[in-house]
KEVEX-153766 format. One line per 4 residues: their letters; for each residue x, y, z of C-alpha. Coordinates in Angstrom, 2 decimals. Layout:
BEGIN
a	X:Y:Z; ...
***
This chain:
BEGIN
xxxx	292.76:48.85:142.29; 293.64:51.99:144.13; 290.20:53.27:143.03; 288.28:50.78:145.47
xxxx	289.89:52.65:148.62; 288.42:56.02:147.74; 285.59:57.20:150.27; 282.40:56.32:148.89
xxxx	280.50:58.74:150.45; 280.59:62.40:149.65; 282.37:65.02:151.85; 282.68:68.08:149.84
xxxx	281.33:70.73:152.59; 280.43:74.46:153.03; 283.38:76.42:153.22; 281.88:77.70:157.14
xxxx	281.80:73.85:157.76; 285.50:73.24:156.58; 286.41:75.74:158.27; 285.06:74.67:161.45
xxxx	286.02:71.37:161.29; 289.75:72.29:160.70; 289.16:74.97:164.21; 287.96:71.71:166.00
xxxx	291.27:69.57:164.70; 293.37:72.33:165.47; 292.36:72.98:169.14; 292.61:69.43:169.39
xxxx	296.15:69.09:168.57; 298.70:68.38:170.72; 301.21:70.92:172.06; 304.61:71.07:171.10
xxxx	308.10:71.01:172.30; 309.79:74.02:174.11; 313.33:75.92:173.38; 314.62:78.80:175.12
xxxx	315.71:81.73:172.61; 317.29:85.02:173.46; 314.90:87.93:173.35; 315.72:89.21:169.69
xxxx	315.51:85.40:168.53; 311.84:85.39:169.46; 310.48:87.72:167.45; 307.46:86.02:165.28
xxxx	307.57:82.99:167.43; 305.23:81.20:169.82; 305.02:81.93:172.97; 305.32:78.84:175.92
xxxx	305.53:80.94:179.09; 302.89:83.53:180.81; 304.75:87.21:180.71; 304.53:88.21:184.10
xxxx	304.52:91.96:185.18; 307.30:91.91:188.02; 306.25:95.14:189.56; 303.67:97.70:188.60
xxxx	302.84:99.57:185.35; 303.54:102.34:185.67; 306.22:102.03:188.63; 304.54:105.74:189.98
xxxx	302.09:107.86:188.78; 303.73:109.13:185.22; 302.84:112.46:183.40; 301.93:112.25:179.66
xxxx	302.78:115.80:178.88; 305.90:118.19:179.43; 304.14:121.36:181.76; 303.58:121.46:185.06
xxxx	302.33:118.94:187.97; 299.26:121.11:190.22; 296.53:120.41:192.31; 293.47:121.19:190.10
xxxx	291.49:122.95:192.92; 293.65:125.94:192.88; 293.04:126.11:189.13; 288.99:126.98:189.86
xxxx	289.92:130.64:189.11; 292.09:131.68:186.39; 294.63:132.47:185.13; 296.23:131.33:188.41
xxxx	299.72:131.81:189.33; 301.58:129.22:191.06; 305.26:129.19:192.73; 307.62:126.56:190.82
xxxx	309.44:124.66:193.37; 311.29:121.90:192.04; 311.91:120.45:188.12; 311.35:116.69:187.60
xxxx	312.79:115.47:184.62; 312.23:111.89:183.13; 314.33:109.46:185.59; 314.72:112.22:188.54
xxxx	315.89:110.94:191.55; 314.15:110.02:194.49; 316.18:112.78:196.31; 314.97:115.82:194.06
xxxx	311.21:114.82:193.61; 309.27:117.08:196.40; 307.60:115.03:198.67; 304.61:117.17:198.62
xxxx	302.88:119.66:196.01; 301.21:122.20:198.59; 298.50:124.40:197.37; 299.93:127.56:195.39
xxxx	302.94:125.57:194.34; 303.39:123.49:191.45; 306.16:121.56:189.70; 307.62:121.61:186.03
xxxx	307.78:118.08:184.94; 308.52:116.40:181.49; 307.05:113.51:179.84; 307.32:110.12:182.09
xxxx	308.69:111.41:184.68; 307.34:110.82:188.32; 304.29:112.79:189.62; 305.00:114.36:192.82
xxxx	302.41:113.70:196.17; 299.77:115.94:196.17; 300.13:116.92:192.41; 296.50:116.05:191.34
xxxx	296.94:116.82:187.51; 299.77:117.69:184.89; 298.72:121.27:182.97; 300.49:121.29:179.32
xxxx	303.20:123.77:178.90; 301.42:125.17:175.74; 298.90:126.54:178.54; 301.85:128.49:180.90
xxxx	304.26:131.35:180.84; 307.02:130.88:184.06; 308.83:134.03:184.72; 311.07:134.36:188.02
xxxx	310.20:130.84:189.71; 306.53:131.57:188.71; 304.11:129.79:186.60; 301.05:132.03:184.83
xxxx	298.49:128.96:184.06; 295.50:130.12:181.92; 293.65:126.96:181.44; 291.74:124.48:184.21
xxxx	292.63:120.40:184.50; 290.58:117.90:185.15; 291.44:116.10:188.42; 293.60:112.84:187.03
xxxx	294.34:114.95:183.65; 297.68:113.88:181.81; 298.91:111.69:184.77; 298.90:107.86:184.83
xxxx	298.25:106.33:187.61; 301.06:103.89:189.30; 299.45:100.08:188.69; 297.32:101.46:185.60
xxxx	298.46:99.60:183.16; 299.46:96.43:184.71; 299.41:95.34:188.82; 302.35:93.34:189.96
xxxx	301.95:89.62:188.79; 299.39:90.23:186.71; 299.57:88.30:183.13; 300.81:90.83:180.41
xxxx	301.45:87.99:177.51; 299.56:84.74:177.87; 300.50:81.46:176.56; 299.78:80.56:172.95
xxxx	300.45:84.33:171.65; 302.58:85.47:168.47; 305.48:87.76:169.62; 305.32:90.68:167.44
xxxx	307.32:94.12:168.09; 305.19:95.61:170.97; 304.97:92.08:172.70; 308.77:91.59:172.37
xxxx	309.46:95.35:174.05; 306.70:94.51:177.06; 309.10:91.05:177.59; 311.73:93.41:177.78
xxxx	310.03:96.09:180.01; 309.98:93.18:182.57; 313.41:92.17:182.70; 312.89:88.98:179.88
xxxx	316.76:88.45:177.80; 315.29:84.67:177.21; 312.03:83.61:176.48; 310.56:79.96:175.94
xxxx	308.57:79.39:172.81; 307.64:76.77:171.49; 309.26:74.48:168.72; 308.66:75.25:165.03
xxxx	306.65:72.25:163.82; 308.33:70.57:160.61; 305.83:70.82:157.33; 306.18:68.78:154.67
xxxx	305.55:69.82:151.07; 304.81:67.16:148.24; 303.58:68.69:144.58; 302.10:66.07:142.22
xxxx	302.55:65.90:138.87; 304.38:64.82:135.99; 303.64:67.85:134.16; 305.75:69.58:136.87
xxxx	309.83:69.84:136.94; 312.23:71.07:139.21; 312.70:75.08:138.96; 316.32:74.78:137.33
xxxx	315.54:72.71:134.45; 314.46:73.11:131.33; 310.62:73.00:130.70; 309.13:70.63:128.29
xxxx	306.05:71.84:125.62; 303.64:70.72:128.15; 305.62:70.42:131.31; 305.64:73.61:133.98
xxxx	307.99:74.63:136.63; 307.33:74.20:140.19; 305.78:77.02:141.65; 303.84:75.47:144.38
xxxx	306.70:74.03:146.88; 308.32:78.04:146.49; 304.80:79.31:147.69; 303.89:77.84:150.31
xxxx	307.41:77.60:151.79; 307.09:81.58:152.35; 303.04:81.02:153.46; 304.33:78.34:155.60
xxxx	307.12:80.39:157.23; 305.37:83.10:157.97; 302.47:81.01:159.95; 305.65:79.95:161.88
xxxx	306.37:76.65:160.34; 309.51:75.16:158.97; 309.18:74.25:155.79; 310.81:70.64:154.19
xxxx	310.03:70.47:150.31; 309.89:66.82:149.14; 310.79:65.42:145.59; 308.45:66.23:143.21
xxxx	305.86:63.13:142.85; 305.07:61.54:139.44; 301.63:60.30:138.53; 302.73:57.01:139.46
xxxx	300.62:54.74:142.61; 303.97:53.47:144.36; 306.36:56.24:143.38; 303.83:58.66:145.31
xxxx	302.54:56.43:148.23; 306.63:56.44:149.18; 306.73:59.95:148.96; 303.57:60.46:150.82
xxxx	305.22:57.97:153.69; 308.25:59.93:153.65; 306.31:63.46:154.44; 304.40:61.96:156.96
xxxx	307.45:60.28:159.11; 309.64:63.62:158.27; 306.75:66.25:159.29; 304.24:67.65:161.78
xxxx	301.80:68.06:159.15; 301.72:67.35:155.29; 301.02:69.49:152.41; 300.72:67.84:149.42
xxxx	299.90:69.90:145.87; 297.94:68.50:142.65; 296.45:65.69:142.17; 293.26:65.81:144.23
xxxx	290.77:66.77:141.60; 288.43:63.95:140.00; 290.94:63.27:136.54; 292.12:59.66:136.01
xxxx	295.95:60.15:137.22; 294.34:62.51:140.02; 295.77:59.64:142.56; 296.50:61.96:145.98
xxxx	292.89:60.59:147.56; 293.13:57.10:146.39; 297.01:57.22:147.77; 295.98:58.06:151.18
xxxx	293.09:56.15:151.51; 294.89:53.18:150.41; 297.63:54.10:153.77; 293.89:54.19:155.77
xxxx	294.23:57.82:155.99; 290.67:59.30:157.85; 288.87:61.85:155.73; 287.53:65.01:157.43
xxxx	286.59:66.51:154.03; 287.48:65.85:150.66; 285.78:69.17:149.05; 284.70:72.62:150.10
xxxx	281.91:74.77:147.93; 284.77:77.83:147.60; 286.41:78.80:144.10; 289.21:78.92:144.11
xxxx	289.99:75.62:145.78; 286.89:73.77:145.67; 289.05:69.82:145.67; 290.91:70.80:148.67
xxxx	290.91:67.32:151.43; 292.02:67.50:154.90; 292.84:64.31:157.14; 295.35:62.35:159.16
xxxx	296.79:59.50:159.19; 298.83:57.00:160.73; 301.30:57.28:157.84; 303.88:54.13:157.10
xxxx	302.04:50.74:156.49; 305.66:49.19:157.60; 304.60:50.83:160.84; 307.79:52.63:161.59
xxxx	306.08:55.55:163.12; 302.47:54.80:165.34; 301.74:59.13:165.69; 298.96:60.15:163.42
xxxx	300.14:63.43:161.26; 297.54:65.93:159.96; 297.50:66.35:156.20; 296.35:68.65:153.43
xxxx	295.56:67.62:149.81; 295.69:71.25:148.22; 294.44:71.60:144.54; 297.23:71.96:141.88
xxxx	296.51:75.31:140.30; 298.62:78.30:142.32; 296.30:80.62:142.87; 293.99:77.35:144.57
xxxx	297.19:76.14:146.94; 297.77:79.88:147.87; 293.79:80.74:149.06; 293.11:77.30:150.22
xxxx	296.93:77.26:152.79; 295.43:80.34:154.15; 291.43:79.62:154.32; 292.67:75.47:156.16
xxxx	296.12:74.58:156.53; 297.34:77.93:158.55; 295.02:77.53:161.20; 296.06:73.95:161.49
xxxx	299.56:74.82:161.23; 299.01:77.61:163.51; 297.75:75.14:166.25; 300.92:73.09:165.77
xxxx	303.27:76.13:166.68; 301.43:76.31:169.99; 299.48:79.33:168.68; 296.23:80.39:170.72
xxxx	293.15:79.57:168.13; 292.32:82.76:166.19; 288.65:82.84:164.20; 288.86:84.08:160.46
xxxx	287.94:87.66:160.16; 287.15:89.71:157.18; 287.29:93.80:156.75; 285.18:95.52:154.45
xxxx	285.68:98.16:151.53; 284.12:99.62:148.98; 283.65:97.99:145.07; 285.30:99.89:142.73
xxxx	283.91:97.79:139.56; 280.83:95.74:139.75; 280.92:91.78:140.15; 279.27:89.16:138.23
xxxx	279.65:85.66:138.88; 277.71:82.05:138.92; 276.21:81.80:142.63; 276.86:78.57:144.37
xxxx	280.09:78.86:145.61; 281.66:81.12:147.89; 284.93:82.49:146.18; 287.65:84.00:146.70
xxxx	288.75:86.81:143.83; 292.12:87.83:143.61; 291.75:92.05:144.00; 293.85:95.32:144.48
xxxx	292.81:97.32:147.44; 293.62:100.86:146.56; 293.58:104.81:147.26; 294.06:105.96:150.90
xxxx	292.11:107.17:153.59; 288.49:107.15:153.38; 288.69:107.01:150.23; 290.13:103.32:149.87
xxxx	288.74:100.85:147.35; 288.79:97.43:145.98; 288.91:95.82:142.77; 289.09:92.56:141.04
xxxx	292.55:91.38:139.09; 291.89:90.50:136.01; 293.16:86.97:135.64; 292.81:84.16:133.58
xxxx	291.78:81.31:136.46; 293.13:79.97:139.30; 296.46:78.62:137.17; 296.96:83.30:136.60
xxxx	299.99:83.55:139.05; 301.26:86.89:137.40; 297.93:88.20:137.76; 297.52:87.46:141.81
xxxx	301.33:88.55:142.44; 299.85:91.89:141.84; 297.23:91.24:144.34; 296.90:92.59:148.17
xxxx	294.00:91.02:148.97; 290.80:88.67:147.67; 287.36:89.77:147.52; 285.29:87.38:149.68
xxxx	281.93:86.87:147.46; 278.85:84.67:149.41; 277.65:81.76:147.57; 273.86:83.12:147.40
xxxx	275.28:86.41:145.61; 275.96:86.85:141.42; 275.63:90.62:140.94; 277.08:92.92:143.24
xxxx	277.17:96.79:142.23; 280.13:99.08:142.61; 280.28:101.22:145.39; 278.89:98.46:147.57
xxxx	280.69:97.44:150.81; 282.59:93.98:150.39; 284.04:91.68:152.87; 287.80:91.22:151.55
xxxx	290.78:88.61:153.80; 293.98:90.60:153.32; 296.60:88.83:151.58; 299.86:88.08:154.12
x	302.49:90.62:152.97
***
């Protein structure tokens, strides 16, 4: 009997333990492969390389404002009137920057372009009138105002982009403000998906009275993308011992990690647990005290008994209902995931906001409420969906976020600050 393979003892955790123990897998993971992809290509992947600066940033010392370059001393009296020698526009040639700002003179000069020597500050042009080659200034600078210093932002072969970070727009221009058209990243890492159930069918057919469509794969094929995995959807897995355990073997020699959907709760075809165990899968956790989510298991295994494939693959056993797989991918299996791109570990951080509508629940568990975080400015707030359970997928589409309620509270008022996890748009 399958049944005798289930771990006897308990491992249902705190959701701060579970999600420890998947940080400690994940930094533990193994590294993996590297491509080369043209600049535009890497957008939203992982990077393998250090970005190095190739020459100081800024190149020279670069005004922030359109006005004039000075020395602030002869500013100490004003208004002052200077003699305009010279115009530096962004990109001015060597040739037609003054090699020296004496005092009395000054230089017009637009945004990033080049301080001259001996230019101390940049005054803004909203403070000047210039008439015949002569500059009226009416307001003192600061010594250092509205110039950048050369090396300021970066010194030559200094690190700008470390290993292990996500390439998002501003990342991908610094790559290109050093000369990068390729950059290595590292390989997508393959993710199987397996839902359980026979009371699920394919998306195209017909539903029966008591049969659903397949929700689960769609879901976290986006959530899975979007960590920066590649997403494989298996067959869909009757409640059936053998018919599953072939499945499961399949997702573990076809993947870098498993996701498998349904069928981890404690109901007598609930046969995900007793599946892997019976494959001599290890057990990290087979619980967490959250809501939504609370059956959620995390492992790995060896996968195939005919021992086609020695590696050990991570898995997730994420509870059926959709609004459980979608909280429970984000709260365990995108770290892991994450880890497996070659992404730098990242701790879980919440924001705060104000309660729009008091909160009443059953203390004990620390959930995670589907909610609509509203209004603008400081005037923002957040309120629950109303939903019908963790099975309410039309409720959570219109959700942007999940209140994060502590297991110790069961009243919490409105207008009281709440810690909320932003949903992944």
């Amino acid at each position: 009997m399958l049944m005798s393979s289930v771990p006897s003892v308990s491992l249902v955790l705190s959701f701060e333990e579970a999600r420890r123990v998947v940080e400690q897998q994940a930094a533990a993971s193994s590294a993996p492969q590297i491509e080369t992809v043209d600049l535009l290509n890497a957008a939203d992947r992982v990077l393998a390389e250090q970005i190095i600066a190739d020459r100081d940033l800024p190149p020279f010392p670069r005004s922030t404002r359109d006005g004039y370059a000075v020395r602030s001393a002869d500013l100490s009296q004003l208004p002052a009137t200077l003699d305009v020698i010279a115009e530096i526009k962004a990109g001015e040639t060597l040739e037609r920057i003054p090699s020296n700002i004496p005092s009395g003179q000054a230089a017009a000069i637009m945004t990033g372009a080049p301080a001259p020597s001996g230019a101390d500050a940049v005054v803004m042009v909203e403070y000047t009138s210039e008439r015949d080659q002569r500059v009226e200034i009416t307001r003192a600078v600061a010594r250092g105002e509205n110039i950048v210093p050369a090396g300021a932002e970066a010194r030559e072969g200094s690190t700008l982009i470390p290993r292990g970070a996500c390439l998002n727009d501003a990342a991908i221009a610094l790559a290109a403000s050093v000369g990068k058209s390729n950059l290595q990243v590292y390989k997508r890492p393959r993710v199987a998906v397996l839902t359980t159930g026979d009371e699920i069918v394919n998306i195209n057919a017909t539903p029966g009275p008591t049969q659903i469509r397949n929700s689960n794969s769609y879901s976290l094929a986006v959530q899975i993308a979007k960590a920066g995995g590649y997403p494989v959807l298996l067959p869909i897995a009757p409640d059936e011992p053998q018919a599953l355990r072939r499945l499961v073997e399949e997702g573990f020699l076809k993947s870098d990690l498993l996701l498998l959907t349904g069928g981890v709760s404690m109901g007598r075809y609930d046969l995900v647990e007793q599946v892997l165990a019976e494959l001599k899968a290890k057990f990290f956790f087979t619980g967490a005290k959250i809501q939504p989510g609370r059956p959620v298991i995390f492992g790995k295994c060896g996968a195939a008994s005919s021992g086609r494939d020695a590696r050990e693959t991570y898995f997730f056993g994420l509870p059926g209902n959709p609004v459980s797989t979608m909280v429970t991918f984000e709260l365990f299996a995108r770290p892991m995931l994450e880890a497996l791109a070659g992404m730098s570990p990242r701790k879980l951080k919440f924001v705060h906001a104000k309660l729009k509508s008091e909160i009443r629940v059953k203390p004990g568990l620390k959930r995670f409420l589907p909610a609509i975080l509203s209004g603008e400015f400081e005037g923002s707030q957040v309120e629950l969906v109303r939903w019908q359970g963790s099975g309410d997928i039309a409720a959570t589409a219109t959700a942007n976020c999940y209140v994060v309620v502590p297991e110790e509270r069961e009243h919490i008022k409105a207008g009281e600050y709440v810690p909320i996890l932003p949903r992944t748009m």
